[in-house]
N, C-alpha and C positions, 0 to 999 in steps of 0.2 A: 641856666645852662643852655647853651644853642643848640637847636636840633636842625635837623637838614630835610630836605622834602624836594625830590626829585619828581620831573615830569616831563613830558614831549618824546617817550618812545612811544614807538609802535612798530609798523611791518609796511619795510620798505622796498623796491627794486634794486637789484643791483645797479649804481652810478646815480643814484639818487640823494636823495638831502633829508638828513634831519635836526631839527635843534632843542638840544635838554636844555633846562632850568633846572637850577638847584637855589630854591629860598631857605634863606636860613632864619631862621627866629627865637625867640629869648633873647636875655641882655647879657651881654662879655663886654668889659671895659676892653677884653684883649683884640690885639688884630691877629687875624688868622691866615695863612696862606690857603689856598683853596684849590683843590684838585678832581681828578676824575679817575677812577679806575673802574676795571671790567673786570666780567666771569664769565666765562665761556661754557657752552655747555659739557657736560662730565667733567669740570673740575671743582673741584675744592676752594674754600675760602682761602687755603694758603696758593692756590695757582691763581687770584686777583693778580693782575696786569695793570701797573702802573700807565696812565694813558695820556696825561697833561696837567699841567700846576700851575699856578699864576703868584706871586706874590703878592702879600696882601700891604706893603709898603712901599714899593717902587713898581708894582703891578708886571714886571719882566715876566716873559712867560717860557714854558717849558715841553719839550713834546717829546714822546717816544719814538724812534722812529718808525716806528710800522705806521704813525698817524701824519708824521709829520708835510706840512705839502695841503693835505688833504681836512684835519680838523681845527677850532681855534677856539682858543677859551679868551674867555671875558667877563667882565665881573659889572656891573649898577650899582655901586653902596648905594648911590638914594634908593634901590630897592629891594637891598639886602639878597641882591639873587647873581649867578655866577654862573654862565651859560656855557656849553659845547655847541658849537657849529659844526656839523658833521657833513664834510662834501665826499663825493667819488665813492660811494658805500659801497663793501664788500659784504660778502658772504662770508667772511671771515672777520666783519667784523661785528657778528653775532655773538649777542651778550648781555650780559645783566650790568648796566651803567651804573655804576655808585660814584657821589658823590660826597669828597670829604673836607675838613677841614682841622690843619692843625698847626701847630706854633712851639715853642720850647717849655710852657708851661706842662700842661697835658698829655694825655692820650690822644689819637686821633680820633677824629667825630665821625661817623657813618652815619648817608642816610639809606633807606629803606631797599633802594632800587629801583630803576626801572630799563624793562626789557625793552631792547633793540633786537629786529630780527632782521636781514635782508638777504632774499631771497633770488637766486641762481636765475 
């Protein structure tokens, strides 16, 4: 089963930069699309915020617009890992970055999280 394993938040300035990782591991013969979403503080797992997607067979990619401009996803299959680029950082764009992955077999994969904060 593939598990997900997010890293590269921390606590940044407003108009600053940062870049997640998401390794995946375990064996799936499947191909998976791979995405990112957010949680903002005081919401709920149902107020996740869909934030970028990439396809995982023609690699086309996908943006909210509140990121759009501003973030970019990208994937290494030689290293099973699938990155966010984060430029122009808001204050609003504090959050807990999740990391997924999913296809028409399954459910969707989540991994752990990791917090972004950037500060005013």
């Amino acid at each position: 089963q593939v598990q997900l394993q997010e890293s590269g938040g921390g606590l940044v300035q407003t108009g600053g930069s940062l870049r997640l990782s998401c390794t995946a591991s375990g064996h799936s013969p499947n191909i998976y699309d791979m995405g990112w979403f957010r949680q903002a503080p005081g919401k709920g797992r149902e107020g996740r915020e869909w934030v970028a997607e990439i396809n995982g067979r023609n690699y086309e990619t996908f943006y909210a617009d509140s990121v759009k401009g501003r973030f970019t996803i990208s994937t290494d299959t030689a290293k099973n890992t699938t990155y966010l680029q984060m430029n122009s950082l808001k204050p609003e764009d504090t959050a807990v970055y999740y990391c997924t992955a999913h296809n028409n077999i399954g459910p969707r994969i989540w991994g752990q999280g990791t917090q972004v904060t950037v500060s005013a």
